[in-house]
MDAnalysis code that builds the backbone (N, CA, C; Angstrom):
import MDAnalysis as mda
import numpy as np

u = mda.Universe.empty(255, n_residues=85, atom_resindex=np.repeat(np.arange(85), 3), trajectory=True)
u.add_TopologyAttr("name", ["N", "CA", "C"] * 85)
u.add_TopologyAttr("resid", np.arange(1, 86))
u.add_TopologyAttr("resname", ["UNK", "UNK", "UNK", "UNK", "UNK", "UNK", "UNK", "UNK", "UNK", "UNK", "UNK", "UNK", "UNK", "UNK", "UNK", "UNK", "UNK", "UNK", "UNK", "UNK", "UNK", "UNK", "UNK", "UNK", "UNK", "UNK", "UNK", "UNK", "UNK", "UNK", "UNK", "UNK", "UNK", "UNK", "UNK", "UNK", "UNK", "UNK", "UNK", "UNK", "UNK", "UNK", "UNK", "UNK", "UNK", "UNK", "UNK", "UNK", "UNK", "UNK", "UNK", "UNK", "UNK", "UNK", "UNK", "UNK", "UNK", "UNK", "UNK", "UNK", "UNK", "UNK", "UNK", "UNK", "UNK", "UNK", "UNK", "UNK", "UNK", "UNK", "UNK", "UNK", "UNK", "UNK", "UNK", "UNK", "UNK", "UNK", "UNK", "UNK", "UNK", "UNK", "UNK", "UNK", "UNK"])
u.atoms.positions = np.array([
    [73.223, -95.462, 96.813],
    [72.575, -96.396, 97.713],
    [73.280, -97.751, 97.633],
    [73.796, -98.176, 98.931],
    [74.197, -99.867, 98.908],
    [73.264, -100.583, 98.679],
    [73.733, -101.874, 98.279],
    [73.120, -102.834, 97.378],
    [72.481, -104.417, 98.505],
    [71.535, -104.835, 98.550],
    [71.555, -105.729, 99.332],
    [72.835, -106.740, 99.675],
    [73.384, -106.865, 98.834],
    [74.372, -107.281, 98.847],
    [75.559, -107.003, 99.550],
    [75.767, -105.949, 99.106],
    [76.480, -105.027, 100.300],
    [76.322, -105.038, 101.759],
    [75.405, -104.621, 102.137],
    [74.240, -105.111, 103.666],
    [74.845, -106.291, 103.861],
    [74.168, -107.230, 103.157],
    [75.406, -108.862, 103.809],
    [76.199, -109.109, 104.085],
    [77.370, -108.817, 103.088],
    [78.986, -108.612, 103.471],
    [78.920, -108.016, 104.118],
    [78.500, -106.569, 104.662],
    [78.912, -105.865, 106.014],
    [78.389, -106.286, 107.059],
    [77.455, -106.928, 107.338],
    [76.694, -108.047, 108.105],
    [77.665, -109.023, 108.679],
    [78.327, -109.968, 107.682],
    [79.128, -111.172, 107.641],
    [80.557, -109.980, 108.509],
    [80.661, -109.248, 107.640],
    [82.258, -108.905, 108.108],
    [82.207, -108.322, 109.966],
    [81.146, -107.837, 110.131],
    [81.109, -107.347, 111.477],
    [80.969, -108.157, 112.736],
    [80.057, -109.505, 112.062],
    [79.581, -110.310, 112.763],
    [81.017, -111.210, 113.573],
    [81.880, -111.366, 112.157],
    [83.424, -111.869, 112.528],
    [84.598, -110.870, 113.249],
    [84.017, -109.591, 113.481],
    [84.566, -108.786, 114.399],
    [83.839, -107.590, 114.614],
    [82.774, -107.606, 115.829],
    [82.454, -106.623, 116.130],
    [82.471, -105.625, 117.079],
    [83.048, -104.740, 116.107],
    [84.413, -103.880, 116.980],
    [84.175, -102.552, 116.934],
    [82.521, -102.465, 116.194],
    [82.334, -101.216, 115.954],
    [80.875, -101.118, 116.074],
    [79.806, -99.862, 116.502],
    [78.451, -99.752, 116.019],
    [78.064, -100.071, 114.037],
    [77.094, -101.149, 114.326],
    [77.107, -101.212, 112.234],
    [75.995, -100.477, 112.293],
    [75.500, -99.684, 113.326],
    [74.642, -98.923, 112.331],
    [75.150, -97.728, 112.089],
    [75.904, -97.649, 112.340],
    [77.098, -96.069, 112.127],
    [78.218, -96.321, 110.994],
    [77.844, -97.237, 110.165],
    [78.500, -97.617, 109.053],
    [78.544, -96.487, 107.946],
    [79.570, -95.889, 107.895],
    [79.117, -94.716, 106.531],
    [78.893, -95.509, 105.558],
    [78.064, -94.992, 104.441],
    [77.600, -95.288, 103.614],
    [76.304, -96.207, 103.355],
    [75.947, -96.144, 104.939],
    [75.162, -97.563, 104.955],
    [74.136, -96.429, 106.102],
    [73.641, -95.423, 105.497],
    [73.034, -94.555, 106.458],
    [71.271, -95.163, 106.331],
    [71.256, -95.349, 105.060],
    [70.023, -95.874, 104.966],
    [69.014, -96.816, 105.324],
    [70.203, -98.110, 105.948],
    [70.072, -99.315, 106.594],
    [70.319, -98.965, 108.165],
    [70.195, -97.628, 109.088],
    [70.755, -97.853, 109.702],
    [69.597, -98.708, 111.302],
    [68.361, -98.065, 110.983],
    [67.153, -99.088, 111.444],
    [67.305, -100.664, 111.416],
    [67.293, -100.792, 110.160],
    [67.769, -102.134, 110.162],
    [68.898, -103.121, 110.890],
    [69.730, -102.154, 110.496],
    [71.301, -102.159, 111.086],
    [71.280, -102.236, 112.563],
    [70.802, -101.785, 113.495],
    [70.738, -101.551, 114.748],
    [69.747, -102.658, 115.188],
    [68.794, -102.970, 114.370],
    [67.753, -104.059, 115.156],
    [68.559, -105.521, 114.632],
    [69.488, -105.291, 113.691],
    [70.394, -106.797, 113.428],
    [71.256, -106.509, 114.455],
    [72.155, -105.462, 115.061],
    [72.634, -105.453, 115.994],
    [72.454, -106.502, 116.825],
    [70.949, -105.792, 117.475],
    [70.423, -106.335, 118.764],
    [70.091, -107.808, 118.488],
    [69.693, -108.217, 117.500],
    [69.107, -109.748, 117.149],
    [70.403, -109.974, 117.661],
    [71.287, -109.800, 117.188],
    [72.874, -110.908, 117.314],
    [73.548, -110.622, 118.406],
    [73.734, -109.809, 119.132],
    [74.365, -109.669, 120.612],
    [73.078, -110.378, 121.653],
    [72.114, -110.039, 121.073],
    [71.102, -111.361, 122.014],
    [71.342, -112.770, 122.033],
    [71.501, -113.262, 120.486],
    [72.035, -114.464, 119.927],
    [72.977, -114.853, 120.863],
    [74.172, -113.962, 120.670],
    [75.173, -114.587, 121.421],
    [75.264, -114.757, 123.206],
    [74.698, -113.374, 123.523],
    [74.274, -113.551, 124.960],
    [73.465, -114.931, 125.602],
    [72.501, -115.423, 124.863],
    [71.850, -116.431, 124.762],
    [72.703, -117.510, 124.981],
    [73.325, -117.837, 123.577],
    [74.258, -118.848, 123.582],
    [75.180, -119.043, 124.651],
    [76.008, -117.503, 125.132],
    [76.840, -117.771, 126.560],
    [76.312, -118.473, 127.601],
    [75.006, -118.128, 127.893],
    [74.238, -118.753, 129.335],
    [73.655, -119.786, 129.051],
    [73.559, -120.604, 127.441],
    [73.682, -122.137, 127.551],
    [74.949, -122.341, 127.473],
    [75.900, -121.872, 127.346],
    [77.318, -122.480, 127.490],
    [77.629, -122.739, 128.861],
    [77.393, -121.891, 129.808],
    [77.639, -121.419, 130.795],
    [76.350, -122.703, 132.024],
    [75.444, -122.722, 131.699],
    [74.631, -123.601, 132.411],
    [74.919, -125.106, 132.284],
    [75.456, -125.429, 131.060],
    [76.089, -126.706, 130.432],
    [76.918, -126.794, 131.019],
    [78.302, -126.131, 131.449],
    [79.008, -126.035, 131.999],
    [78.944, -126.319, 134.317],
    [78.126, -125.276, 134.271],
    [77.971, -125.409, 135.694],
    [77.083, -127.074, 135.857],
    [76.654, -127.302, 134.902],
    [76.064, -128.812, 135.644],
    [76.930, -129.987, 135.129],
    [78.098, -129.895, 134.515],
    [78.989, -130.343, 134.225],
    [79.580, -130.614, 135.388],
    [80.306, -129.192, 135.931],
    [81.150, -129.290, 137.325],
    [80.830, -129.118, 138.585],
    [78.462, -129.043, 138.362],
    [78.091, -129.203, 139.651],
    [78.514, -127.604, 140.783],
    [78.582, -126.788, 139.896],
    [78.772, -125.333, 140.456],
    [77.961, -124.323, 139.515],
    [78.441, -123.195, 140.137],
    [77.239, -122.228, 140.283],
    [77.497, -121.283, 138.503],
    [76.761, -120.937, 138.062],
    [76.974, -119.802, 136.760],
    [78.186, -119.334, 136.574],
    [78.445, -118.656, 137.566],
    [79.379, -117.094, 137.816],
    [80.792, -118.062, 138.230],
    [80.729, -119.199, 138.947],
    [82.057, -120.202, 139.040],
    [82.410, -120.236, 137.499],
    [80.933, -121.032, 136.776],
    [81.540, -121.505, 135.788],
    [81.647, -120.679, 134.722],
    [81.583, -119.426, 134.856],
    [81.718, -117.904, 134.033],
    [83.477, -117.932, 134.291],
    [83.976, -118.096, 135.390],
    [85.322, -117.903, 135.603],
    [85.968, -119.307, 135.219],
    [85.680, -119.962, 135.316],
    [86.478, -121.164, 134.611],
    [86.907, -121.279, 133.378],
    [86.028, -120.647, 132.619],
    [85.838, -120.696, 131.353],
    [86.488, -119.385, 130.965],
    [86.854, -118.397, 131.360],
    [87.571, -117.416, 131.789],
    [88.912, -117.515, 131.666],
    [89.467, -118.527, 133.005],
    [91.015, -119.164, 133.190],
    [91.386, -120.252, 131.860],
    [90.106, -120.848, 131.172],
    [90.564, -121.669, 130.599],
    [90.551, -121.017, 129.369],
    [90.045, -119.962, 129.452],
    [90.729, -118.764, 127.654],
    [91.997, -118.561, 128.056],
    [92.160, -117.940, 128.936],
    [93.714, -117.704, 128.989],
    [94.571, -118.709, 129.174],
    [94.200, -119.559, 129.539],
    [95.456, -120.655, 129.706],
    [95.643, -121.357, 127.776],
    [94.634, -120.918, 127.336],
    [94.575, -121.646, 125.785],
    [95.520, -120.220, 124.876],
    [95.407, -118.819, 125.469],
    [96.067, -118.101, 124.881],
    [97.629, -117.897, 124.939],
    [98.196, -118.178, 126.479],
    [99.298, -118.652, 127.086],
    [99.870, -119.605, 125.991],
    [98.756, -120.497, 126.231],
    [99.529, -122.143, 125.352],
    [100.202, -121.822, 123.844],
    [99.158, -120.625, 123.440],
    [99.627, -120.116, 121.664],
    [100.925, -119.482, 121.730],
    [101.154, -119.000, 123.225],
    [101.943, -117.748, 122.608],
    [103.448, -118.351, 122.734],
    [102.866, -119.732, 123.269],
    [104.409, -120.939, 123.200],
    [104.924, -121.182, 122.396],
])
């Protein structure tokens, strides 16, 4: 059985790339209830956070969500462009 501890770090590590289902974590079969409702807490979290980013934004530039969904869009890539200089 993993250790609470364990649970955290795999928590922390997924949270910084989540690239995978954590409740399908082998070894972590036991947590996987848990695992799946932290899922959902944190892709809500962040969903959340986008559409205050995103509303902050549109009353910034006085346009609509979905404008300022794409702005913010062009302006990732133009910041990834800039790295790859």
């Amino acid at each position: 059985m993993k250790t609470r501890e364990e649970l955290r770090v795999l928590q922390t590590n997924w949270r910084s790339d989540p690239c995978w289902d954590i409740e399908e974590t082998e070894g972590f079969e036991e947590y996987r209830e848990e695992l799946k409702t932290y899922r959902s807490f944190v892709e809500d979290m962040w969903r959340e956070d986008k559409y205050r980013r995103l509303v902050r934004m549109s009353n910034k530039y006085a346009c609509s969500i979905e404008l300022a969904e794409h702005i913010e869009l062009l302006e990732n890539r133009l910041a990834q462009l800039e790295a790859k200089s």
